[in-house]
N, C-alpha and C positions, 0 to 999 in steps of 0.2 A: 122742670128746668132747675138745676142748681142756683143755691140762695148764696149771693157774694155781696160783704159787706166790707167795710176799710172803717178803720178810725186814727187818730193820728197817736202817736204813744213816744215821740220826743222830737229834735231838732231835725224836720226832712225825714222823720224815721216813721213808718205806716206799720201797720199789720192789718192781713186781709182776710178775714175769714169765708174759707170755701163750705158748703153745709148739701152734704148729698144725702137723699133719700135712695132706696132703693129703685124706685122708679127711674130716679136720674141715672145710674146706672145700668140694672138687667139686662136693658135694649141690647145696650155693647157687650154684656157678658158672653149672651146668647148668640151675637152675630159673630162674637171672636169663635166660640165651641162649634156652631156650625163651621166656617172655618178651617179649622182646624181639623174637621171629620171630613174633610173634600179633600184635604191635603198629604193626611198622615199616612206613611205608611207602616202596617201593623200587621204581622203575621197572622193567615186564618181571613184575612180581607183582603176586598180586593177595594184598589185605591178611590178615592170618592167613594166608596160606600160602607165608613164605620159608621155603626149608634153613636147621636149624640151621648148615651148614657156612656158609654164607652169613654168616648172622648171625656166626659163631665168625670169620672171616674179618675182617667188617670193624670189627666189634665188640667181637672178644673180649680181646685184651689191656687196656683201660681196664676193663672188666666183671671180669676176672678179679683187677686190682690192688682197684674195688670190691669186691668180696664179702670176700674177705683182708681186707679192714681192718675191713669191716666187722662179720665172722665176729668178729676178736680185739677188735674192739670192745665188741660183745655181752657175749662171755666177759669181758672188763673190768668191766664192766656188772654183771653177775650176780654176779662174785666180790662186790664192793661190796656189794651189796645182802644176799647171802649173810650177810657178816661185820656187817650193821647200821654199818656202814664209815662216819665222820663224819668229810668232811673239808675244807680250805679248796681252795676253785677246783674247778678241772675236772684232773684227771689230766693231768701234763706226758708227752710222749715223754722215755724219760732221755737222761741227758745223752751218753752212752754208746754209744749207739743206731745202730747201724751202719745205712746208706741199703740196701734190699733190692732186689733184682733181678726183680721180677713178671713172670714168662714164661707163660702157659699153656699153651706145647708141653715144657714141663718144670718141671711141677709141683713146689717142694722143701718140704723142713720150714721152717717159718719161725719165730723167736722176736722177739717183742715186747716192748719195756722200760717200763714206765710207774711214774713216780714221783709219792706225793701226800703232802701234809701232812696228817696226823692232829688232829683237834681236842682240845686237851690236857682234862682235866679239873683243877678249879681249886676253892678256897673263898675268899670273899670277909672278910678277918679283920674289916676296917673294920666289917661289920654286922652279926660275929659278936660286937663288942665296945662294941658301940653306941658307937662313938668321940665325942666330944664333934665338935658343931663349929659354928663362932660363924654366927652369923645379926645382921649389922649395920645398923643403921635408923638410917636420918638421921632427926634434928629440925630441924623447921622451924625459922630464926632469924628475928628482926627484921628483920637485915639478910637475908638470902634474900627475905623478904616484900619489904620494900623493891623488892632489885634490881630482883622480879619486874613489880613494879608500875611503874616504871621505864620496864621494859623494854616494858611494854603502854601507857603514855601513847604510848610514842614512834609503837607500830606504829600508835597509832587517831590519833595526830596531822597535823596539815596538812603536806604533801611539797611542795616544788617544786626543780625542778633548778636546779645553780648550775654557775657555768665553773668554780669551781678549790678546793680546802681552803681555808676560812679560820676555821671554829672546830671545838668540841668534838660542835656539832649538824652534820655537816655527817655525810652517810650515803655510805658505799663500796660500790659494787659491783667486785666485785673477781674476776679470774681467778687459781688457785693454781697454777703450771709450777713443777715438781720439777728443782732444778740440778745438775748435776754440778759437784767441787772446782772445775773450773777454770771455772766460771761459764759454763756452756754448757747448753743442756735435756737434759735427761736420756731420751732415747729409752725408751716406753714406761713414763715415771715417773708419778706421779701428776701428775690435770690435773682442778680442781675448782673451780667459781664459788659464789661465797658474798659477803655484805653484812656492813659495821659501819659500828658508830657510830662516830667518828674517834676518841673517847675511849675507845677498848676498846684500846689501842694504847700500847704503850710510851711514855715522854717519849722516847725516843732515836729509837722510829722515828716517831713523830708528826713530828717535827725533818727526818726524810728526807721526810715526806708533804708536809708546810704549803707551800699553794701549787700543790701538782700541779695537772695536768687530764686528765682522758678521755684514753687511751690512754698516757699515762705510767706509767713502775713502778718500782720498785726492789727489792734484792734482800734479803732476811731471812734471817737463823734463826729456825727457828718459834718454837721455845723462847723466843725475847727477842724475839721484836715482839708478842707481849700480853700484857696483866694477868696472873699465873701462873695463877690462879684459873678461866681462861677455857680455858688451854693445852689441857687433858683433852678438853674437848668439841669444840677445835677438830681435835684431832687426831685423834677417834674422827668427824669429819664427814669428815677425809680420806682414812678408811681405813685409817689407823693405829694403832698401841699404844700404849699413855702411856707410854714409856718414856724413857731417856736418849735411845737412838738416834736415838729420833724428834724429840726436842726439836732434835737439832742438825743436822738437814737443814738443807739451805739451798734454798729458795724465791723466784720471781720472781713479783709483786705487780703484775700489770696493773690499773691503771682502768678499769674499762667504763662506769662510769655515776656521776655525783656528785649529790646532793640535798642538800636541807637540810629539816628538819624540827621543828616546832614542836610538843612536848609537849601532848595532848590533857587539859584539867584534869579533875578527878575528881569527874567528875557525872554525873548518870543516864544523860544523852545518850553519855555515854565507856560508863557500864556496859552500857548496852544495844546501843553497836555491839561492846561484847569480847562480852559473854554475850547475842546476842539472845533473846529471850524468856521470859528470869529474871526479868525485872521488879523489879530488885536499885535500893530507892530509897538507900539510905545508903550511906557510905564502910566500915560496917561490916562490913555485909552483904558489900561487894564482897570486902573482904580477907576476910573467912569462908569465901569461895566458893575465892579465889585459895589460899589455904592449903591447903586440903582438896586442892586441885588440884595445888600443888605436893608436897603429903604420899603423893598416890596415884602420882605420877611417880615421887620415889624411894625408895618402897617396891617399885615394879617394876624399877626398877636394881639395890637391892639383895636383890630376888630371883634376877635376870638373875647377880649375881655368886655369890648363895650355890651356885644351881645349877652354875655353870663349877668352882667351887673342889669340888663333890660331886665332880662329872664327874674332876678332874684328883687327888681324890684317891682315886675309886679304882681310877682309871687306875694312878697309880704307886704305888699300896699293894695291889694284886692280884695276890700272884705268880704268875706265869701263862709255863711255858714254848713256848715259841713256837718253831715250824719255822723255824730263822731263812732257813735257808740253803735250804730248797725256796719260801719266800716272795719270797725276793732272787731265782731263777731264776724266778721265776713274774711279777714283776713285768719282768724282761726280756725273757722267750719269751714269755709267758700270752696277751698283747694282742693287737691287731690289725697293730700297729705294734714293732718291735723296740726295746727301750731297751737303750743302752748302761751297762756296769757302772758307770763315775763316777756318770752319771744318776741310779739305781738308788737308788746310797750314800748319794747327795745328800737325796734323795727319803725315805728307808727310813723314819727319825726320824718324819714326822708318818704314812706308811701303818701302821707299828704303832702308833701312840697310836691310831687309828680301829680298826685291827684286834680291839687289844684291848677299845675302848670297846663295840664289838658284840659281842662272848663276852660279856662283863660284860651287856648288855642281853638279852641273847638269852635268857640262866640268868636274869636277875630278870625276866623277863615270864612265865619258866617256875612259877619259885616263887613269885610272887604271882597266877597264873592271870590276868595281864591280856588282857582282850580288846576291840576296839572293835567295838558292834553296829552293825548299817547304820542306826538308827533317830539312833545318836550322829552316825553322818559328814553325814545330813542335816541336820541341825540345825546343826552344824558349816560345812554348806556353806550351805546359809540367812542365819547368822552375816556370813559372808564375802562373799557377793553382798552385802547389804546393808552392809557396811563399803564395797562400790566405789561402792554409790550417796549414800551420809552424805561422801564426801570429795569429792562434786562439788555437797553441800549441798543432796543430798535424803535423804529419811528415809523409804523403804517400810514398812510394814505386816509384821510376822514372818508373816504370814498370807495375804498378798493372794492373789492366783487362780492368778495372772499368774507367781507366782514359782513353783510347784511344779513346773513344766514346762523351767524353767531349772537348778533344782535337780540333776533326775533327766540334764538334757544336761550339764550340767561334773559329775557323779559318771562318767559316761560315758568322760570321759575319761581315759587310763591316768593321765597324769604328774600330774594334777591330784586323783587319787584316793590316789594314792600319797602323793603329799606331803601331803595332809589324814590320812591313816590315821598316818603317819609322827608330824607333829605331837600328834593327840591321845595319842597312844600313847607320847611322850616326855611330854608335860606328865600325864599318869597316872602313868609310871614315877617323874616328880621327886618327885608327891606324894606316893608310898606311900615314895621314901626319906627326906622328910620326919618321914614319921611314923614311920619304924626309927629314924632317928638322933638323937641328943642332941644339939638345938639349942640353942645358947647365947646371947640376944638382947642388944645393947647397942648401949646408944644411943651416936650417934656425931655428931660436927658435921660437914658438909659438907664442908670444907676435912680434916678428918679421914678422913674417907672416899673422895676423891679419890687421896688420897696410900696407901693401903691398899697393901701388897704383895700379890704374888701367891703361893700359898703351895704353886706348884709352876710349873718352865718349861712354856711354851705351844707346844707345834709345828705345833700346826692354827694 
């Protein structure tokens, strides 16, 4: 029987030494080369009936390096399972690990090194203390109502293209190229098409626009060529953070396309091409409809952020020791692909905030016994089919015939099953932290809430 021993050699970080004699192995040599001689077929024989020698001959040294590996594999294997052994990845070869010599005409003792990370055990203080933590709601303004409405004359207004900028109505389509300092594009930078209104635009950069035409550009900082008010959403269209760094990129502004558009006035005929089949006769009604509409957006924003700010605080308020240095070698060796140490470094910062973020989900799905049934991901996938057909402005039936057979083919699919089980089972876990934690509600203005810090760094 193979000799398997373990000692500990840092934080969570093991090494297990596997120790074969010959005898722990031959058995399996011998039974693979039998085998092998009932199976192969080899001219001059007839099937099932070659010499072992034969087979040992031309076979046996690759056979002999398999079984040995796979023999101290086993015993790997079983040690693990033995100890109830919980641990991050698959078992590294250590580092240490001398290249062995596989001979089958000279059989030797062989010792194997295998290093793993232990799963730490941890307690979450944040939900041991019902920590307070604020839950921020926008209210709706005048002005927000406004802009919104605004901004909806415009889109149900009369278009027609023009050659060149000459007022505040005049509409941009626009390509975003990411610059480098010395004004040159920026290889693999951000590259992003989007429309304004020419009055969404700084007076400084209006002053570089006034007059352009199609295929003209110039070049920005993002941060001061719009209203500040706008900066956030335009930066979170480009993929970006709202932060300083991002304000001060510099950006080149292609023309693709110029319009001009004439504000749709505020009459049933404007209500019913924004909300068809509301049947909204008054201006009250429509601003009724539009409020509600905007109240339901940033109530999901500011769910969107209360959940990030959970996630990140109790990321960094979980003391949780971590393998650091069997993780660093696991992220270089582990893959398919070798990464080099800088890489690695580089990299490390955002692999443990996720590392940790799944210990942290793993233990609370454990202790609040969450589970998703097959009857939830149906309904879930149902959901979903029907949201592809409502954004090409149709509206199935939750019930039709037709859909139950579609249903049962995309649950079918792995990646498509995973990321639906994934999703409900995060949006379960936020609720149940919801209801642990002391939430704190306050209302907030827009322009207040934009400007919110983040109340820990982000490395995802």
């Amino acid at each position: 029987m193979p000799s398997v021993s373990q000692e500990n050699i840092g934080i969570h970080h093991e090494k297990i030494t596997v120790k074969l004699s010959k005898e722990d192995y031959m058995p399996s040599v011998d039974k693979a080369l039998k085998k092998y001689s009932k199976d192969a077929n080899i001219p001059g024989f007839r099937k099932g009936m070659v010499p072992v020698g034969i087979i040992r001959k031309m076979y046996g040294q690759s056979v002999f390096a398999d079984e040995v590996l796979g023999v101290a594999g086993r015993a790997l294997e079983q040690h693990l399972i033995d100890n109830k052994a919980e641990i991050f990845a698959r078992p590294l070869p250590a580092a240490n690990q001398a290249p062995h010599n596989f001979d089958i005409n000279e059989p030797l003792e062989y010792v194997f090194e295998f290093e793993i990370g232990t799963r730490p055990d941890f307690s979450i203080p944040v939900l041991e203390k019902k920590q307070p933590m604020p839950y921020y709601k926008v209210i709706v303004s005048h002005d927000m109502l406004q802009e919104e409405i605004e901004k909806l004359q415009y889109k149900a207004g009369d278009m027609k293209e023009v050659e060149e900028i000459t007022n505040d109505n005049n509409v941009l389509g626009v390509t975003f190229e990411e610059l480098q300092n010395d004004g040159t594009v920026l290889e693999g930078g951000v590259k992003k098409d989007n429309s304004f209104l020419f009055k969404y635009f700084t007076p400084a950069t209006q002053s570089k626009l006034f007059g352009k035409k199609v295929n003209d550009s110039v070049d920005v900082v993002i941060g001061e060529a719009f209203e500040e008010k706008l900066v956030p959403a335009i930066l979170q269209d480009l993929g970006l953070p709202n932060d300083e760094g991002s304000k001060h990129k510099l950006f080149k502004i292609t023309i693709t396309k110029l319009e001009h558009v004439d504000p749709a006035p505020l009459t049933k005929e404007t209500f019913d091409k924004i909300y068809p089949g509301r049947n909204l006769e008054t201006e009250t009604e429509f601003k009724d409809v539009l409020t509600e509409e905007i109240q339901r957006y940033w109530d999901g924003q500011a769910q969107i952020r209360l959940h990030n700010e959970i996630f990140e605080t109790l990321v960094h308020e979980t003391p949780i020791n971590m393998p650091v240095d069997f993780l660093k070698r696991w992220m270089s060796v582990g893959g398919e692909k070798y990464v080099a140490p800088e890489e690695v470094e580089k990299n490390f910062g955002s692999f443990d905030h996720q590392m940790r973020w799944q210990l942290i989900t793993e233990q609370l799905v454990k202790q609040f016994s969450l589970e998703v049934e097959q009857e939830e991901m149906e309904v879930a996938a149902r959901r979903q089919i029907m949201s592809y057909f409502s954004s090409y402005g149709q509206m199935p039936s939750f019930d039709d015939e037709w859909m139950e057979p579609l249903v049962k083919k995309q649950l079918a699919d792995e990646k498509f099953r995973d990321e639906l089980y994934n999703k409900i089972m995060t949006d379960k876990l936020f609720y149940v932290l919801e209801q642990e934690l002391k939430l704190e509600e306050k209302n907030v203005s827009l322009e207040e809430f934009v400007k919110l810090p983040s109340a820990h760094h982000h490395h995802h």
